[in-house]
N, C-alpha and C positions, 0 to 999 in steps of 0.2 A: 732375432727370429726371422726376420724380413729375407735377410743374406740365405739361412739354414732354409727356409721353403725353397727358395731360389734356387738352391743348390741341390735340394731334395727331387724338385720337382724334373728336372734335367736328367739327374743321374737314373730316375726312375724309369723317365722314357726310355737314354739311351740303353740300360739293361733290358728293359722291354723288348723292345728294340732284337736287343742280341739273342734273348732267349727265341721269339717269333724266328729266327734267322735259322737258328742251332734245331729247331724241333724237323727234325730229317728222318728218314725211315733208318739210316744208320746210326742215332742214337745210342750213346754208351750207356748202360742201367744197371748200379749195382743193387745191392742191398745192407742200409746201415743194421750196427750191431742191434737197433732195438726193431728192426723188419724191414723199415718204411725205407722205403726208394730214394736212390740218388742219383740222378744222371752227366753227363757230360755237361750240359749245358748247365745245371746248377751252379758248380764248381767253376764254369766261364764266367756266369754271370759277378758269382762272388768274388775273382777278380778284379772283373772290371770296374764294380763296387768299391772295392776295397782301394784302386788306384784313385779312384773320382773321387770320394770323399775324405778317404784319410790323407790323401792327396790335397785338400783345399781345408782341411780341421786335423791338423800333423797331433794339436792337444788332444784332443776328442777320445776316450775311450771309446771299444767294438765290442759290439755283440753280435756276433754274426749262426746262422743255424750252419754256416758250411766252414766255419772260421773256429780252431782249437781256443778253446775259451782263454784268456787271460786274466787272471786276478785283479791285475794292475787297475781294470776297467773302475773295480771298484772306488779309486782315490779321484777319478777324475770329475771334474765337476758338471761336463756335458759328456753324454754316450753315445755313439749311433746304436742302435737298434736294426739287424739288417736281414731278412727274408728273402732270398735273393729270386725263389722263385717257391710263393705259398699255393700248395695247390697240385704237389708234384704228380699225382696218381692222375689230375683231369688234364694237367699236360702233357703226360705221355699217350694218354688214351684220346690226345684229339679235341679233349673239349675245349669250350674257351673259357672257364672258370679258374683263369691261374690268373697270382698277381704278382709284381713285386711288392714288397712292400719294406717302407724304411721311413723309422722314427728319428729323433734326436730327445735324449731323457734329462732333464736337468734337476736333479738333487730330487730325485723317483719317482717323478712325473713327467709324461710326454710333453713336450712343450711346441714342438715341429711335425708333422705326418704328412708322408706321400703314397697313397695305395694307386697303384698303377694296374693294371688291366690291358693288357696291347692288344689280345685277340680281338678286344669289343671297343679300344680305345678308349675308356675309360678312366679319366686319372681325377682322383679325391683330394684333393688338399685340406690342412687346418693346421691354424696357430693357434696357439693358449689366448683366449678372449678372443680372438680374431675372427670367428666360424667356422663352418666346413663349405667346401665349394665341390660341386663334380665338373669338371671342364670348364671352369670359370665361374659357375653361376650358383650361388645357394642353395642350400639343400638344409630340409629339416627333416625330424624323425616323421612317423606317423601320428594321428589323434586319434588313431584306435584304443579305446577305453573298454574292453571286453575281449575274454579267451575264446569265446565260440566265434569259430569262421575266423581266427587269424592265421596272417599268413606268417608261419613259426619256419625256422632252419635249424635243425639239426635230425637227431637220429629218433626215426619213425619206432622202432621199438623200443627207445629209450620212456618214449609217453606211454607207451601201454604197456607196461611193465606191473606186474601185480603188486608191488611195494609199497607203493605211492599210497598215502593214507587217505588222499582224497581223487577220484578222478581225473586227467586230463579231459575237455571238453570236443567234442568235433570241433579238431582246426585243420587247415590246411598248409599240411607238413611237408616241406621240399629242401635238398640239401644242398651244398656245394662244399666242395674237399678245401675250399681255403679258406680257414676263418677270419683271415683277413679280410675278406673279401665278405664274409657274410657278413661283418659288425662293417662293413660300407653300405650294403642294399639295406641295414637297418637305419644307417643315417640319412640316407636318399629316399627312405619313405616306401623304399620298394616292398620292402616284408614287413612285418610289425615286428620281430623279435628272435634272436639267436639266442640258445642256450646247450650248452656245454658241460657235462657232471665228468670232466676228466681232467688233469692234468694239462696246460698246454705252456710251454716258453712263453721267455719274455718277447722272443720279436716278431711270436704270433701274432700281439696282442698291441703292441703298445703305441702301433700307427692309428689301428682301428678304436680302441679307447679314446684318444684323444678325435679325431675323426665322429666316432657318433658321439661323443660329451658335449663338442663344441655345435652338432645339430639336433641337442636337445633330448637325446636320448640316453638314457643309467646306461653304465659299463659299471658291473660288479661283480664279485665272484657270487656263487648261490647263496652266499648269508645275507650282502649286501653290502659286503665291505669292501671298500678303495681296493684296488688293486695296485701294489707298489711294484718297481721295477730300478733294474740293476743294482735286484739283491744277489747273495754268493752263490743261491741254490740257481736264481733265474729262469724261478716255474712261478706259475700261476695256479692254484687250487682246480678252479672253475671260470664258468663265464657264462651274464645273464646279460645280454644284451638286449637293450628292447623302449618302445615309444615309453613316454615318460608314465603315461597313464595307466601301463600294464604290467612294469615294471615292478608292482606292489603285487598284482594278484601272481605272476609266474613266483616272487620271492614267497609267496606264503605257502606254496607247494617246496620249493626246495630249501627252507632254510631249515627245515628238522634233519634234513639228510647229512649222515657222518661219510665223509667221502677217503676213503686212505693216503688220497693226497695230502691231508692236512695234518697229516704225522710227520716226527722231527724231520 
C-alpha cells in the first residue's frame, strides 16, 4: 500500500496538473449519452492516467468514468478506480471545486485513495488503517452531534421535499458538483455531512470512502450499509457521508426511503 499511495499520490498531481493546463477558453465540450458533460481535457487527463498507473500496475484491473468498462476488472485482485476529473460542470464554469480523484480496490474495499484538488492545491491521501492526511497533516471528521446548524452538502431541495416523514432541521446547506470532493471536506472536518438519494459510480466514491472512513467519519449508503465496489453493475445506491456522531440521526431520516436504484 506504501508503493500504491506513492504512486497515487504523483499521478494525481501530475493530472491535476494537466487538467489546470487544458481549462482554456477553447475547450472541447461534448455531451454523454446520459446529458452530463465531457470535455477535452477529461479524455487527456484519462490518458495520462491510464499510461502512469497501468503503466507501473500492468496486473491491476481499471475502472475508469472516461475508460470503456472491461469485465476482465472483475478477476483481478487489485483495481484502480479512476475520476479523472470529478466535478466536470465547476470546471468548465471556472470554479475550483473539481478534483482528480483515484482509488485502488482490493477484493471490494478501497485500500489506497488520492482526492487531489489543483485549483485550491489540495491533495487527501489515506491507506486502509493508515488515516487520512490533507497535504501531509491529519485530518478528522467533525464532533458535531446535532442536525440543527450543520453544515450538510448536497441538494437544497432534496431536504425540503414534502415526503420526508419527519422534518429536516435548519442546517446549513451548500453544495459542490464533485462528490468526491464533498466526502473529503467531510473528512477534514470542513462540513459535518454529505448526502446523496441517487445513484453514483464506483470511482465517484471509492477514493472518498476510504478517505473519510480512515478520518473517522460512516461512508454508507442511506440504509447504512457497506458500500461494495468492483461489482459488474459498478453503481452505488446512495451515499451518507457524515461525523460519526451524526451519522445515526441523518440514517433514521433516510433509511425508510425505497430509492429505484436498488432494483435488479
Amino acid at each position: 500500500m506504501t508503493d500504491d499511495i506513492a504512486l497515487l499520490a504523483d499521478a494525481a498531481r501530475e493530472a491535476g496538473a494537466l487538467a489546470l493546463k487544458r481549462r482554456t477558453p477553447g475547450l472541447e465540450i461534448e455531451k454523454k449519452a446520459d446529458g452530463s458533460p465531457v470535455t477535452s481535457a477529461d479524455l487527456e487527463v484519462d490518458a495520462l492516467l491510464t499510461r502512469r498507473l497501468r503503466g507501473a500496475r500492468a496486473d491491476y484491473g481499471w475502472l475508469s468514468e472516461e475508460t470503456t468498462d472491461n469485465p476482465d476488472r472483475l478477476k483481478a485482485e487489485r483495481v484502480f478506480m479512476v475520476d479523472p476529473i470529478d466535478g466536470t460542470r465547476a470546471y468548465i464554469r471556472g470554479k475550483p471545486w473539481f478534483v482528480v480523484s483515484l482509488a485502488v480496490v482490493e477484493h471490494g474495499r478501497p485500500i489506497a485513495a488520492a482526492i487531489f484538488a489543483p485549483a485550491l492545491d489540495e491533495l487527501y491521501l489515506a491507506t486502509a488503517g493508515g488515516g487520512a492526511t490533507l497535504n501531509g497533516a491529519p485530518i478528522r471528521a467533525s464532533a458535531r452531534d446535532a442536525l440543527e446548524d450543520a453544515a450538510m452538502l448536497g441538494d437544497a431541495k432534496m431536504f425540503t421535499h414534502p415526503a420526508w416523514n419527519e422534518p429536516w432541521p435548519p442546517m446549513r446547506i451548500d453544495q459542490r458538483n464533485a462528490i468526491a470532493y464533498r466526502m473529503a471536506l467531510v473528512a477534514a472536518g470542513t462540513f459535518d455531512a454529505a448526502v446523496a438519494l441517487s445513484p453514483k459510480h464506483e470511482w465517484d466514491l471509492a477514493a472518498g470512502v476510504l478517505i473519510a472512513k480512515e478520518a473517522g467519519a460512516a461512508a454508507v449508503d442511506h440504509r447504512g450499509r457497506p458500500l461494495a465496489f468492483n461489482t459488474p453493475r459498478a453503481l452505488c445506491p446512495s451515499l451518507v457521508c457524515a461525523a460519526p456522531a451524526l451519522a445515526p440521526l441523518i440514517l433514521a431520516r433516510t433509511r425508510p426511503i425505497d430509492l429505484p436504484s436498488e432494483g435488479p
